[in-house]
Backbone as CSV, one residue per row, in Angstrom:
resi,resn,N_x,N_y,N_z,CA_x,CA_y,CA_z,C_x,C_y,C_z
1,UNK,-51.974,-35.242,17.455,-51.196,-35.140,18.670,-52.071,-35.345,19.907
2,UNK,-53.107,-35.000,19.748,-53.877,-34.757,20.790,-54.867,-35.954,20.945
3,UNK,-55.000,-37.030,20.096,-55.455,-38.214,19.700,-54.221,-39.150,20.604
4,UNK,-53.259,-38.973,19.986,-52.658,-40.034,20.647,-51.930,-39.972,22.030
5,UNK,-51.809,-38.517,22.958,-51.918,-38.322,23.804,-52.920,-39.149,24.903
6,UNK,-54.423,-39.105,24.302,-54.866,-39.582,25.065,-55.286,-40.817,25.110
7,UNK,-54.763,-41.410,23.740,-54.419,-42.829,23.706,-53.583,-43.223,24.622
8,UNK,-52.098,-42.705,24.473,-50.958,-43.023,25.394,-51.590,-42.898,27.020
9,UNK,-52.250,-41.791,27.636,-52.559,-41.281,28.654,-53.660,-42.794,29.723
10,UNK,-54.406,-42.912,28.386,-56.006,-44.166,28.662,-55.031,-45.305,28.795
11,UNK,-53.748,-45.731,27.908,-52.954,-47.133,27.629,-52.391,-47.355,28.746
12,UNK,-51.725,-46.136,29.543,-50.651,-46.390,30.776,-52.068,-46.460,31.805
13,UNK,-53.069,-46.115,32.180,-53.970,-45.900,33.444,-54.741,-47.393,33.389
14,UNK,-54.884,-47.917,31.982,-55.546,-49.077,32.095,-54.288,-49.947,32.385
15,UNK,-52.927,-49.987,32.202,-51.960,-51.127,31.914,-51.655,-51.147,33.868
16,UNK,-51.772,-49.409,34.380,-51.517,-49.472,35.725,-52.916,-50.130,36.826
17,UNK,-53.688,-50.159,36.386,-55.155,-50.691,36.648,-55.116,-52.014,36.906
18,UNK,-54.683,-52.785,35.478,-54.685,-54.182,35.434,-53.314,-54.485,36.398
19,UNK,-52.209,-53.731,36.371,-50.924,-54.249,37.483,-51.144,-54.564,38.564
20,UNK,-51.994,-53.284,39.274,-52.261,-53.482,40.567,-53.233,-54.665,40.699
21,UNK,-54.140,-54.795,40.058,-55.568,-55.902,40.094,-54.735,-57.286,40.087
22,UNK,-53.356,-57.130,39.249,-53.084,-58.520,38.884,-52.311,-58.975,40.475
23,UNK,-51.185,-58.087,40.888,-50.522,-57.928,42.007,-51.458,-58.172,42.819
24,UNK,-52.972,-58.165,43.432,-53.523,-57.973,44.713,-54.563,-59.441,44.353
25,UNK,-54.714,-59.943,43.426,-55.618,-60.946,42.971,-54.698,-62.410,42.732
26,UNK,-53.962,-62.398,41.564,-52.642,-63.508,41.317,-51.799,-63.382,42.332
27,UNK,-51.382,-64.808,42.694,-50.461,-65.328,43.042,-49.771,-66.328,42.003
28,UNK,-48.464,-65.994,41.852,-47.385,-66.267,40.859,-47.145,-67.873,41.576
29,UNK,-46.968,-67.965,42.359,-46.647,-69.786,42.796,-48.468,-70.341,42.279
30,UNK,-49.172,-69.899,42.979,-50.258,-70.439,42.370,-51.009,-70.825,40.821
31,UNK,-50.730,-69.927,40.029,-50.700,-69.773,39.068,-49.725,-71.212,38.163
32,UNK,-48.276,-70.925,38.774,-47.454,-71.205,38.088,-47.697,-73.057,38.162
33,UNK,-48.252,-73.356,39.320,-48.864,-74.636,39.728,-49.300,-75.173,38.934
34,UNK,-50.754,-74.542,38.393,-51.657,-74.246,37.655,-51.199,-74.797,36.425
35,UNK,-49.877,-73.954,35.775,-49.428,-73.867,34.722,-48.762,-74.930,34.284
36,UNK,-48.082,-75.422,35.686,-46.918,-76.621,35.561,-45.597,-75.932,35.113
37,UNK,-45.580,-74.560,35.584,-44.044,-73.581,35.109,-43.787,-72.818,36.472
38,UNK,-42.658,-72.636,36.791,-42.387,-71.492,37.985,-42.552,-69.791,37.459
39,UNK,-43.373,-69.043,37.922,-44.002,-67.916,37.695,-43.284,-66.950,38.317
40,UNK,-42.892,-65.728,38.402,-42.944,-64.544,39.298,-43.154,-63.253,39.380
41,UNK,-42.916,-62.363,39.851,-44.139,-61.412,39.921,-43.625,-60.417,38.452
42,UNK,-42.633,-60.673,37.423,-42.456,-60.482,36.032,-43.137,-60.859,35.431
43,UNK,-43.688,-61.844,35.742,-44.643,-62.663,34.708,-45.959,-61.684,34.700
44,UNK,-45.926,-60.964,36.130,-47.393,-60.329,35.908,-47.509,-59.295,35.861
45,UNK,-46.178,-58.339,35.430,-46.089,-57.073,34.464,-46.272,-57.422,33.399
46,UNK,-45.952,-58.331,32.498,-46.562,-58.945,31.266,-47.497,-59.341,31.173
47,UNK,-48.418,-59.714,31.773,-49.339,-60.175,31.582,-50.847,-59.116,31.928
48,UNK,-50.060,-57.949,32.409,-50.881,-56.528,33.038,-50.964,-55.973,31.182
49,UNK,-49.354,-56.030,30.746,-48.488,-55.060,29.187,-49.918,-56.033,28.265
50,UNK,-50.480,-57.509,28.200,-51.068,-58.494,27.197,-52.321,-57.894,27.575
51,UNK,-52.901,-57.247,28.638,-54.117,-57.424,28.752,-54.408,-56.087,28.371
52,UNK,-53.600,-55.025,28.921,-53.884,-53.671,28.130,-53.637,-53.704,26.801
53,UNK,-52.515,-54.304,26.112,-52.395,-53.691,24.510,-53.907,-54.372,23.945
54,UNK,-54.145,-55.643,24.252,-55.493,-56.552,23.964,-56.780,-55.341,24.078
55,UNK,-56.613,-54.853,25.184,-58.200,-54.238,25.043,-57.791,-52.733,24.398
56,UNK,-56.647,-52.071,24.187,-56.820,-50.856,23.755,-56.706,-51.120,21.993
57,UNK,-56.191,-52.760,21.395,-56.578,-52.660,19.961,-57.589,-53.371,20.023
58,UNK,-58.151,-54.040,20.406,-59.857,-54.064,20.756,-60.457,-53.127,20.719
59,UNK,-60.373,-51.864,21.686,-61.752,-50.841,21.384,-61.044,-50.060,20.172
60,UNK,-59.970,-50.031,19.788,-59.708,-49.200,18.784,-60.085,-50.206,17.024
61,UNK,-60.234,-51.178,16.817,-61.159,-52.195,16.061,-62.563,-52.000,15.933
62,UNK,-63.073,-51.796,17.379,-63.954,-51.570,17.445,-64.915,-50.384,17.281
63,UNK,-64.134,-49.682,17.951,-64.389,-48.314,17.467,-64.479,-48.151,15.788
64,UNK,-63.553,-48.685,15.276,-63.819,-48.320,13.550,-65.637,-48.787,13.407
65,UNK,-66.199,-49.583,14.172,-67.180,-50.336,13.161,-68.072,-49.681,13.978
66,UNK,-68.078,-48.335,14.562,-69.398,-47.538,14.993,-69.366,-46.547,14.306
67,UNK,-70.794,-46.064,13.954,-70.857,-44.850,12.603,-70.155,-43.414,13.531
68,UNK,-70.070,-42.846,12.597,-69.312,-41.365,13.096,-70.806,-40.797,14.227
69,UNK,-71.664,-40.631,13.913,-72.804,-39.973,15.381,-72.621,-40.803,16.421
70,UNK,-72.448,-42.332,16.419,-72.364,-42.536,17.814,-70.685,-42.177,18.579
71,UNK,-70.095,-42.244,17.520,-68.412,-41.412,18.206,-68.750,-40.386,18.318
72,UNK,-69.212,-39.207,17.885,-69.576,-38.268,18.803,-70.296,-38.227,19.976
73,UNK,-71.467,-38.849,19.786,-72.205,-39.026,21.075,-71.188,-39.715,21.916
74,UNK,-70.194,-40.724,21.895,-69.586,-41.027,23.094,-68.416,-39.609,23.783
75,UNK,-68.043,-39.002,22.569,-66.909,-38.478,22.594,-67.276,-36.911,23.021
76,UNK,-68.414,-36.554,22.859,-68.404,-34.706,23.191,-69.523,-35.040,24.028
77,UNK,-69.486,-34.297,25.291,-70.993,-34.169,26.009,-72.065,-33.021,25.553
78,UNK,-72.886,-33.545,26.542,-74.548,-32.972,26.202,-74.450,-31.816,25.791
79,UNK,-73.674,-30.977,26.158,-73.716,-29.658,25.751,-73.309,-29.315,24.570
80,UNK,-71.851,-29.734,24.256,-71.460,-30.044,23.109,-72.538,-30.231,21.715
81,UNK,-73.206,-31.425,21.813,-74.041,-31.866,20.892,-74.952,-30.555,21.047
82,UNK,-75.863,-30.178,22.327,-76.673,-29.223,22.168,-76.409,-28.283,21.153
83,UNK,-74.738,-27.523,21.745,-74.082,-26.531,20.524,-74.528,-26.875,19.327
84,UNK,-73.675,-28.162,18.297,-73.819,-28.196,17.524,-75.547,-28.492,16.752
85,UNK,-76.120,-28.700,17.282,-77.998,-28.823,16.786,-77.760,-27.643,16.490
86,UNK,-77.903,-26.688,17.460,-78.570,-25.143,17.378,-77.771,-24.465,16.568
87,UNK,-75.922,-24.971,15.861,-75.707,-24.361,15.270,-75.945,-24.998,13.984
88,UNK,-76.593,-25.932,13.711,-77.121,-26.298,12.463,-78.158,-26.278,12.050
89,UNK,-78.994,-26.058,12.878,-80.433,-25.225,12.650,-80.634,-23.831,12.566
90,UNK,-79.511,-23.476,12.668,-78.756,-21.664,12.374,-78.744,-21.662,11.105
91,UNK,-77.380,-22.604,10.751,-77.201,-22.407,9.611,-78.576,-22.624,8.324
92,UNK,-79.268,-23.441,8.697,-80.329,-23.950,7.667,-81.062,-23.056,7.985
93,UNK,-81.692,-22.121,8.828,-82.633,-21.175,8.707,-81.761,-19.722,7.990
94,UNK,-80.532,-19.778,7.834,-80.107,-18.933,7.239,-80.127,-19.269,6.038
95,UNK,-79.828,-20.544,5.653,-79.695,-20.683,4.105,-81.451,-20.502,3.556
96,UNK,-82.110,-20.608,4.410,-83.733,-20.547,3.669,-83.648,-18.926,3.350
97,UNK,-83.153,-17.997,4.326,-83.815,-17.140,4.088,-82.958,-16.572,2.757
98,UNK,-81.741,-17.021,2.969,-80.913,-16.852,1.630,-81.222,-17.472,0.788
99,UNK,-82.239,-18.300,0.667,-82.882,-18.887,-1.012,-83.899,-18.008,-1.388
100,UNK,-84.763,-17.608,-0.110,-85.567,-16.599,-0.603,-85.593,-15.260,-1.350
101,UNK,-84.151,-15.030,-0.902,-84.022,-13.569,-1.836,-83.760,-13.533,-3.464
């Protein structure tokens, strides 16, 4: 739930990102020139909807082909990781002393 929350959350901020960029950069007659088709400013809510779904199954592709430590390292900060060291160097100095007995 909480995965795809912030999938959904990252999908709409990048799709609203690319709208505005496309709106303040494209011009739809120009373009459409370009194209040899009449364009209008529909064309470049779709084309905001092609460029976000493109890069969010892009990094999500991509993401598969990075080992699980560097998804953490992107995904929990410094402190985070700190936590977990010190609690795994807990645990292993406990299990020594529990082999020793």
């Amino acid at each position: 739930m909480t995965l795809t929350a912030g999938v959904l959350i990252c999908y709409l901020a990048l799709y609203v990102v690319n709208l505005v960029w496309a709106l303040f950069v494209l011009d739809p007659a120009v373009m459409g020139g370009y194209l040899q088709t009449s364009l209008g400013y529909g064309d470049l809510f779709v084309l905001a909807w092609f460029v976000a779904s493109a890069a969010t199954v892009g990094g999500g592709l991509g993401s598969g082909l990075e080992s699980d430590e560097a998804i953490r390292a992107a995904a929990y900060s410094k402190s985070e990781e700190e936590r977990r060291h010190r609690l795994a160097r807990q645990r292993n100095s406990d299990r020594g002393r529990s082999d020793r007995r």
